[in-house]
C-alpha positions in Angstrom: 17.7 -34.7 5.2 16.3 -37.5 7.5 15.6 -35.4 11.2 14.7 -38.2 13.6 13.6 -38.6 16.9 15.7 -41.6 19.3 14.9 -41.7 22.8 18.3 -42.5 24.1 21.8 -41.9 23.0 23.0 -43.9 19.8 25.5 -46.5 20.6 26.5 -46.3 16.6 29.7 -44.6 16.7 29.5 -43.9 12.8 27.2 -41.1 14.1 29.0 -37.8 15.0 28.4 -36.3 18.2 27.1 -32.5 18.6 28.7 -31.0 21.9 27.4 -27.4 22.8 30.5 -25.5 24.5 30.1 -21.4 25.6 33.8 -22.0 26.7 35.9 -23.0 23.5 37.4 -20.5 21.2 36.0 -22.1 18.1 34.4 -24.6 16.8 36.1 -28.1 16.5 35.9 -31.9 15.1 37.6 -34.1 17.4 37.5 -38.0 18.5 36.7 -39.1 22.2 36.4 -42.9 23.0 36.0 -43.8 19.5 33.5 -41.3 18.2 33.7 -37.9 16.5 32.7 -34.9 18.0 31.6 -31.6 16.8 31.8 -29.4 19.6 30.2 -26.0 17.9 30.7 -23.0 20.2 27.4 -21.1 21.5 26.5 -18.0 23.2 26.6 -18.0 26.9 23.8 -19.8 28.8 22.4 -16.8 30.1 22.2 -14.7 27.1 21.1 -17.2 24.8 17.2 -16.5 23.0 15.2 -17.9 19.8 17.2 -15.6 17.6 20.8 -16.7 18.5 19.3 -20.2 18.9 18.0 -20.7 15.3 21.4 -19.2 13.8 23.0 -21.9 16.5 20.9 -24.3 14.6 22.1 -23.4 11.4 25.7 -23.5 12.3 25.2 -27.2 13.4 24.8 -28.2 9.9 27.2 -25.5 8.4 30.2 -26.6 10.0 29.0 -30.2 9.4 29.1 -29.6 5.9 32.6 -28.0 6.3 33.9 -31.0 7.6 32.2 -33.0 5.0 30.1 -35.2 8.5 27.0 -36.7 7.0 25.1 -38.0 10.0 24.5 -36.4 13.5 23.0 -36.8 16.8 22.2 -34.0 19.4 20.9 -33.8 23.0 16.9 -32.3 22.7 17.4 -30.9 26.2 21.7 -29.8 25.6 20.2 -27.8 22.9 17.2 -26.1 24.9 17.8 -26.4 28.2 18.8 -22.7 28.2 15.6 -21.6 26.3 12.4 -19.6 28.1 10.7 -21.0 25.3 8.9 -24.5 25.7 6.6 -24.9 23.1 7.5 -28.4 21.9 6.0 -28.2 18.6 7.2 -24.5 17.8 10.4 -25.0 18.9 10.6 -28.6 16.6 9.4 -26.2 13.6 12.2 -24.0 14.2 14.8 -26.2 14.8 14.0 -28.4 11.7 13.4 -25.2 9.5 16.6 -24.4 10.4 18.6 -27.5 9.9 16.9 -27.6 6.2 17.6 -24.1 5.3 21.2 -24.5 6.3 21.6 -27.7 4.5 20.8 -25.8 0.8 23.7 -24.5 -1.7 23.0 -23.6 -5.2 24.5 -26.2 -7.0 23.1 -25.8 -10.0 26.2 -24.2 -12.3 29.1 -26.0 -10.6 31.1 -29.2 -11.6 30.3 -31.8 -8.8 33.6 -32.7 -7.0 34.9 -35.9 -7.2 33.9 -36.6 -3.2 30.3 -35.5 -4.0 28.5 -32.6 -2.7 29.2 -31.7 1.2 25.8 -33.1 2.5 24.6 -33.5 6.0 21.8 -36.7 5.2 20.7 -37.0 8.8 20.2 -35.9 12.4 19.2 -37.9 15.3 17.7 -35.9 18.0 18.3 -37.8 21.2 15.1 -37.6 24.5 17.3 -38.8 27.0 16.6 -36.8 30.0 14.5 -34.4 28.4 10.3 -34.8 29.8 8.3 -32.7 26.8 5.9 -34.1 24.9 7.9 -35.9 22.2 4.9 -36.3 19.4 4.4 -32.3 20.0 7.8 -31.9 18.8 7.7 -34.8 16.0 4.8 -32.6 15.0 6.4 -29.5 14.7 9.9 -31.1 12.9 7.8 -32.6 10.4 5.9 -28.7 9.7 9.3 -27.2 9.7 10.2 -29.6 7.2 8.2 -29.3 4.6 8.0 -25.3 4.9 11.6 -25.4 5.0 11.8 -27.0 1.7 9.7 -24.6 0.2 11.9 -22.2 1.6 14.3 -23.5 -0.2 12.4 -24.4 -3.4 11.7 -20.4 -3.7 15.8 -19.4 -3.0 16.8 -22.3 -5.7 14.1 -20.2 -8.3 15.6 -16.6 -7.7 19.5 -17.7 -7.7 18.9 -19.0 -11.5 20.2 -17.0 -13.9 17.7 -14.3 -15.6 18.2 -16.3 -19.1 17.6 -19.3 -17.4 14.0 -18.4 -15.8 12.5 -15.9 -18.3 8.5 -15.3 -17.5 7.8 -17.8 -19.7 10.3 -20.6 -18.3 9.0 -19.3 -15.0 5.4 -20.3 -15.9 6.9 -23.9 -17.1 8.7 -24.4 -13.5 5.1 -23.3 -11.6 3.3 -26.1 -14.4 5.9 -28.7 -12.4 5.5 -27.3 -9.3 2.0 -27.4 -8.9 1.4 -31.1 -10.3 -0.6 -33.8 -7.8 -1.9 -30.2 -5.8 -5.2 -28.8 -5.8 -3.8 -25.7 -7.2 -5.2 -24.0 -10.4 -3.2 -22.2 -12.9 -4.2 -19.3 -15.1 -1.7 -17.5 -17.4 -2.3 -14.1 -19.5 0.0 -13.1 -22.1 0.1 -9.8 -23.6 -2.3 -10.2 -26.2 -4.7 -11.2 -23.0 -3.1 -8.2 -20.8 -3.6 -5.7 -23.1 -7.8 -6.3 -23.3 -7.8 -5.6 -20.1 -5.9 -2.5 -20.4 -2.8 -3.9 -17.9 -0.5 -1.4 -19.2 1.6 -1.1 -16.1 3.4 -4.6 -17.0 3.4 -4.4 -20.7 5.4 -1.2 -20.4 7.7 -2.2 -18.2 8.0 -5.3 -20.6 8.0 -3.9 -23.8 11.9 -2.8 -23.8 12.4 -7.2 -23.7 11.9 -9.5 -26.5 10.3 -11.9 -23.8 6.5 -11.7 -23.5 5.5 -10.6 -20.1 3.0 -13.1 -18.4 0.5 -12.3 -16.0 0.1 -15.6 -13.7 -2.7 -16.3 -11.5 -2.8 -19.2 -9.0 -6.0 -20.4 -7.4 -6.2 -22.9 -4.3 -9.8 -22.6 -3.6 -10.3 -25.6 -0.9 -11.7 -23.7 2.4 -15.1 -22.9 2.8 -17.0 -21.6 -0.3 -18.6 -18.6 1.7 -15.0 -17.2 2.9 -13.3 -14.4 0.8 -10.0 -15.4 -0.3 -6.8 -14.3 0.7 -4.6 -12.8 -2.6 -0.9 -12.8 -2.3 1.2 -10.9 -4.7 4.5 -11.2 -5.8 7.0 -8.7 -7.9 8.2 -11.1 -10.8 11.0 -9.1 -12.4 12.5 -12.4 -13.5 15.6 -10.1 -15.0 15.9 -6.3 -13.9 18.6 -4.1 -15.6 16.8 -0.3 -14.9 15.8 -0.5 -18.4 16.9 3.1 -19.8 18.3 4.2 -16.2 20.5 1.4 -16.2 22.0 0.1 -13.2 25.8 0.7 -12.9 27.5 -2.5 -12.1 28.0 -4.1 -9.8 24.4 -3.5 -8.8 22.6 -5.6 -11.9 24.9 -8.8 -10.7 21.7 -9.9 -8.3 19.3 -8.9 -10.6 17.8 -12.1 -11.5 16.8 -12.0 -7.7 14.4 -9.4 -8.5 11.5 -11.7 -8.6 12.4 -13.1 -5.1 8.6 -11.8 -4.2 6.9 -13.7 -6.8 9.3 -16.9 -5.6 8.4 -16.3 -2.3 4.5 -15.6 -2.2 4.8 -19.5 -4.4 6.3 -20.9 -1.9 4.1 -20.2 0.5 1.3 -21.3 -1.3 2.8 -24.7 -2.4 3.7 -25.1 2.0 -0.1 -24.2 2.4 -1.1 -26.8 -0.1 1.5 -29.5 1.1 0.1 -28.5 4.8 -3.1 -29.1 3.6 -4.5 -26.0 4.7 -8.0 -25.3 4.7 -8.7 -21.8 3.2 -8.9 -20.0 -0.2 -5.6 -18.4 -1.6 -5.1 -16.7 -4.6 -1.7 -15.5 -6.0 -0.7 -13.1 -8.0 2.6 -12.9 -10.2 3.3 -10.6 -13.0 6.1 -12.0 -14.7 8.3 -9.4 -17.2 12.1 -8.5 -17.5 12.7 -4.9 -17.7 15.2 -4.2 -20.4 17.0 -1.4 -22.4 16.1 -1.3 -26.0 14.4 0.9 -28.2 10.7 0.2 -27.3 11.8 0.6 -23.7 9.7 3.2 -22.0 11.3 6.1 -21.3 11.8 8.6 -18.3 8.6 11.5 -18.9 6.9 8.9 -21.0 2.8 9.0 -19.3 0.7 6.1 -18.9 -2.5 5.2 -18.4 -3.0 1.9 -15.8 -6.0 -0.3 -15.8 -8.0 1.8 -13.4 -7.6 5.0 -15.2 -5.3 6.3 -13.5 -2.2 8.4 -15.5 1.2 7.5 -13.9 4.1 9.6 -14.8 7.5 7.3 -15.6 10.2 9.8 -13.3 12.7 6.7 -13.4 12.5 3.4 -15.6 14.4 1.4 -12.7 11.2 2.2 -10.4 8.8 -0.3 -12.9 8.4 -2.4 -9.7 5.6 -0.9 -8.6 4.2 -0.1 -11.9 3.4 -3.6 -12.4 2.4 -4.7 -8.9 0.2 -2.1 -8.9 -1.8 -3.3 -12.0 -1.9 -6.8 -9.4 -3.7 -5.2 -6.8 -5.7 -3.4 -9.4 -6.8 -7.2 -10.1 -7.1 -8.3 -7.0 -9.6 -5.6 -5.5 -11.8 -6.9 -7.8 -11.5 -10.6 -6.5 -13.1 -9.1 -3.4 -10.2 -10.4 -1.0 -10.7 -11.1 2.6 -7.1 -9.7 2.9 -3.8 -8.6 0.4 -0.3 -8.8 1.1 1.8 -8.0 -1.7 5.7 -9.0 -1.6 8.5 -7.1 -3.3 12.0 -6.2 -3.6 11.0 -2.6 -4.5 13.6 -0.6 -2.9 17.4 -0.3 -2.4 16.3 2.3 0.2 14.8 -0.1 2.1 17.9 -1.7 2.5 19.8 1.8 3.5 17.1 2.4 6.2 17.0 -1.1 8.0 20.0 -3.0 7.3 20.2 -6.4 6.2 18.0 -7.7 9.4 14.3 -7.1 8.5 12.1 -6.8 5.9 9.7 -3.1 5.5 6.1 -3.6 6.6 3.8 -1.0 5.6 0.3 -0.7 5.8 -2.6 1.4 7.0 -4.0 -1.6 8.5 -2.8 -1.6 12.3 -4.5 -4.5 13.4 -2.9 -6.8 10.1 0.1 -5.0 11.5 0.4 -6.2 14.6 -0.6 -9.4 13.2 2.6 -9.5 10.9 4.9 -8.2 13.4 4.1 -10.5 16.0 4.0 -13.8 13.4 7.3 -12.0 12.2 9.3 -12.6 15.6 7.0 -16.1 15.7 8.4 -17.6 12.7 11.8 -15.8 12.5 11.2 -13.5 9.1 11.7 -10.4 10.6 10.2 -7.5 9.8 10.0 -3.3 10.7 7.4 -0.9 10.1 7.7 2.4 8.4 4.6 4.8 8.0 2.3 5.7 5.2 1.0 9.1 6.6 -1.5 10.9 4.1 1.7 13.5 4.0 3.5 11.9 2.3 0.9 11.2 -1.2 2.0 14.6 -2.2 5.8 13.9 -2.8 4.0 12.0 -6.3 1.8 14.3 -7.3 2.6 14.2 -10.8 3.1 17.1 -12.9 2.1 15.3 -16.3 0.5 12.7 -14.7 -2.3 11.7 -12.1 0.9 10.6 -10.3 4.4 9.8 -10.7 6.0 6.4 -10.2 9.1 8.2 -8.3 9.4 11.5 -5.6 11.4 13.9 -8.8 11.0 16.7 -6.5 13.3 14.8 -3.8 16.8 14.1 -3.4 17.6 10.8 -4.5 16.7 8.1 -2.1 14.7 10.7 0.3 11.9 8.7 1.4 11.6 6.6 -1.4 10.8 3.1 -0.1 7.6 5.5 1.8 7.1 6.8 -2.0 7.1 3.5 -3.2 4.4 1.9 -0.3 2.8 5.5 -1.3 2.8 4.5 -5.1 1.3 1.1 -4.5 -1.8 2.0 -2.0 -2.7 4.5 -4.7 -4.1 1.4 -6.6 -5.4 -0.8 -3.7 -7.2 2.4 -1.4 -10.9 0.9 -1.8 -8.5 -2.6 0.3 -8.8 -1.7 3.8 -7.0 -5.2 4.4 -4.0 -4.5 2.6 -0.1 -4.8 3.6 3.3 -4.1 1.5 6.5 -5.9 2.7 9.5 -4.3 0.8 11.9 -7.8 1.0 15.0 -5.8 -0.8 16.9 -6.2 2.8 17.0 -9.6 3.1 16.7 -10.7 -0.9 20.1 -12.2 -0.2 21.5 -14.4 3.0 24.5 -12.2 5.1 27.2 -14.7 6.5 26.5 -14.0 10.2 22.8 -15.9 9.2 24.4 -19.0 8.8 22.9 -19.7 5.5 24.8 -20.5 1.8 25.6 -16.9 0.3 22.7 -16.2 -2.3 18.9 -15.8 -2.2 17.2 -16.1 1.3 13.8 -16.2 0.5 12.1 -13.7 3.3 8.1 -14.5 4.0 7.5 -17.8 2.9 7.8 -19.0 6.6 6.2 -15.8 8.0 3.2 -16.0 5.3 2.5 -19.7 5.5 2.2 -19.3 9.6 0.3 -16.0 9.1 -2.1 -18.1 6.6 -2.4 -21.4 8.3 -3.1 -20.2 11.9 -6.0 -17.6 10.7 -4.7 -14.6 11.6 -6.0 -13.1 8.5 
C-alpha cells in the first residue's frame, strides 16, 4: 500500500473520499459532486481515544475493501482533531500500522476471483488546515510501515497449514527471510540437541516423524561491550496434545501454536529493517507434538539440560517443556534481558478475554516497562503474579517438578503454573519476562482485522527494543 502525504485536497475525483460521521447509522459508499464517498461511522467526538481510534483506522480500509475502493484520501486533522494525543510521529506510526495490518487476508489457499483480490493500493493523507510538523508524521508512517509488514509477515507464517511449515520448512522460510540483513543463522537438529542434553524438545518431538530443530538467530550490530537482549519464541509449528489429544474443534488453530516463535522473528527482522543499533538474539525451538508410539507419555520423567527432573502430568503441556530448555540456553548467553513469547495456555485466554496478552515476571521495573510500551504501541497486555506460593502446586512427586498443577482442578491456576514452570529454568535471570500470547493468537471481529492469526508483540517488542527500554 502506497500511504502518502498531499498538502491539500486532491482535485482527482478517481480518489474516494473518507468522511468521519458520529451521526449516521452505518457506514456508507455514496457520490457527491462527482466523487465517491466513504463516510465510515465513528464514536462520538468526546468519547473518542487511541484505542477506538486505531480500530477507526482499521475500519477505513476494511470497508474499503468491502466495497472493492482501491485508492483513498483523508483529512489529517478530520481524523485527529478529536485526539489528546499530538505526537505527530507516534500518531503516523499508528495510523500507518493500522492501515497495513487491516489491508492483510490470508490468501494463500483460495482461488483468486476473477475481479482480483479486494485491495486498497493507496491512501492520500491530505494537511489542509492541519499545523503539525508534517516530516514528524512522514517519519512515523514510514516506521509504522515497515513494522506493520512484519506484523503481517509473522500472521501470514502462523495461518499456514502445520504440513505446510514443519520445523524444517520453517528454518527454509527464516533462510529467505533473513537474506540482504545482518542477521546470522544457527540451526541444531537432534543429533546436535541431544549432545547437549536438550531433552525438553526432543521429547516433545519424538512422537513426530519431523526432526525438531533448535534455531538460533544472531544480530549482533550495537556496541560489542553491551550484553544482548535474547527473545524466545514457542515453535510448535503443529500441536495435537500428543497422547492427551485435543478434542476437536480445539486442534483446528493448531498450526498457530508457534505464533511466539513468528512473532519474536518478526520483531527482529522490524529491528533489522529499522536499522536498530543493539545486539538481539532469538531463540526458536521448532518441533510438532504428535501422537504415536514414541510419544511421551503422561508419568513418563525427564531429565532437562540443567539437571533438573521434570515430571510429564499432561503431554498437551510440552509448551513449556521446550521453552524452558531456551532459557536454559539463553542464561548462558549472559543476556542483558529475556522475554520469552508463547501461546502456553488456554487458561490464559479464560482469565483475560480476548483483549490482552499475560505478562508475568518478577521483574517490576521490566514490568512497568512492558505495560507502559503495551498501551504505547497498542499490544495490550495484563499482569498476573508469580508469588513464591505458588512453586509448590509442581512439586513433583516423581520428579524435581512437574510440567502441570495434578493436584489442582483442571484449569486452576494454570497459566500461573505455567509462568511458575518456566522461571524454574531462568531463576539465576533477574531480567526475565513471560507473555502468554494464547488470548490474542487469533484477530476477534470487533479488532477490525481479517479473521486468523494476529500476531501479538511484534509491535510491542520492536518499540520496547528500539527505544532502549531494556
Amino acid at each position: 500500500m502506497q500511504i502518502k502525504i498531499v498538502k491539500e485536497k486532491p482535485q482527482d475525483k478517481k480518489l474516494t473520499e473518507v468522511v468521519l460521521n458520529h451521526k449516521i447509522a452505518q457506514d456508507r459508499l455514496c457520490s457527491r459532486n462527482g466523487r465517491k464517498i466513504l463516510e465510515i461511522k465513528t464514536p462520538e467526538p468526546k468519547k473518542m481515544n487511541l484505542r477506538k481510534w486505531i480500530v477507526l483506522a482499521r475500519k477505513i480500509i476494511r470497508t474499503a475493501k468491502a466495497n472493492r475502493e482501491e485508492k483513498l484520501f483523508l483529512s489529517w486533522r478530520e481524523l485527529t482533531g478529536h485526539l489528546s494525543e499530538k505526537d505527530e510521529k507516534h500518531l503516523g506510526a499508528l495510523f500507518s500500522e493500522a492501515l497495513e495490518m487491516a489491508n492483510y487476508d490470508f490468501q494463500r489457499y483460495k482461488s483468486k476471483p476473477k475481479e482480483g483480490w479486494p485491495l486498497v493500493k493507496s491512501v492520500a493523507i491530505s494537511l489542509e488546515g492541519w499545523s503539525g510538523q508534517a516530516r514528524s508524521l512522514q517519519a512515523g508512517l514510514r516506521r509504522g510501515q515497515t513494522v506493520a509488514q512484519m506484523v503481517n509477515y509473522a500472521r501470514e507464517l502462523a495461518n499456514i497449514s502445520g504440513s505446510d511449515l514443519t520445523p524444517t520448512k520453517l528454518v527454509t522460510e527464516i533462510k529467505k527471510a533473513i537474506k540482504k540483513t545482518p542477521i546470522k543463522l544457527q540451526v541444531w537438529g537432534e543429533k546436535e540437541m541431544k549432545k547437549r542434553k536438550m531433552n525438553g524438545i526432543l521429547t516433545v518431538g519424538q512422537g513426530s516423524k519431523e526432526e525438531s530443530k533448535f534455531i538460533i538467530l544472531k544480530y549482533l550490530v550495537g556496541n560489542k561491550k553491551e550484553k544482548p537482549i535474547v527473545l524466545v519464541g514457542k515453535g510448535v509449528t503443529f500441536d495435537s496434545g500428543g497422547l492427551d489429544t485435543k478434542p476437536h474443534p480445539h486442534a483446528l488453530d493448531m498450526m498457530m501454536d508457534m505464533s511466539g516463535a513468528a512473532s519474536v522473528l518478526a520483531t527482529l527482522l522490524a529491528l533489522a529493517k529499522l536499522k536498530t543499533k543493539r545486539n538481539i538474539i532469538v531463540l526458536i525451538p521448532a518441533v510438532e507434538n504428535m501422537p504415536s508410539g514414541s510419544s511421551m507419555r503422561p508419568g513418563d520423567v525427564i531429565k532437562m539440560s540443567n539437571g533438573l527432573s521434570v515430571e510429564i502430568g499432561h503431554t498437551d503441556a510440552e509448551g513449556r517443556l521446550i521453552l524452558a530448555e531456551a532459557l536454559i540456553y539463553a542464561q548462558k548467553l549472559k543476556p542483558k534481558a529475556v522475554i520469552d513469547v508463547a501461546t502456553l495456555t488456554g487458561a490464559s485466554l479464560v482469565a483475560l478475554g480476548t483483549k490482552a496478552s499475560a505478562l508475568m515476571t518478577r521483574n517490576e521495573e521490566l514490568a512497568e516497562k512492558i505495560r507502559k510500551m503495551s498501551e504505547f504501541t497498542g499490544d495490550y497486555v495484563w499482569e498476573l503474579p508469580l508469588w513464591e506460593e505458588y512453586e509448590q502446586d509442581i512439586i513433583g512427586e516423581r520428579g524435581d517438578i512437574a510440567n502441570i498443577n495434578t493436584k489442582a482442578k483442571p484449569g486452576e491456576g494454570s497459566t500461573i503454573t505455567a509462568g511458575i514452570f518456566l522461571w524454574n529454568f531462568i531463576k539465576d535471570c533477574s531480567n526475565w519476562a513471560h507473555l502468554d500470547i494464547a488470548p490474542r493468537m487469533t484477530a476477534v471481529p470487533q479488532e477490525q482485522l481479517a479473521k486468523g492469526a494476529a500476531a501479538p508483540a511484534v509491535r510491542l517488542l520492536t518499540e520496547l527494543i528500539s527505544q532502549n527500554e531494556i
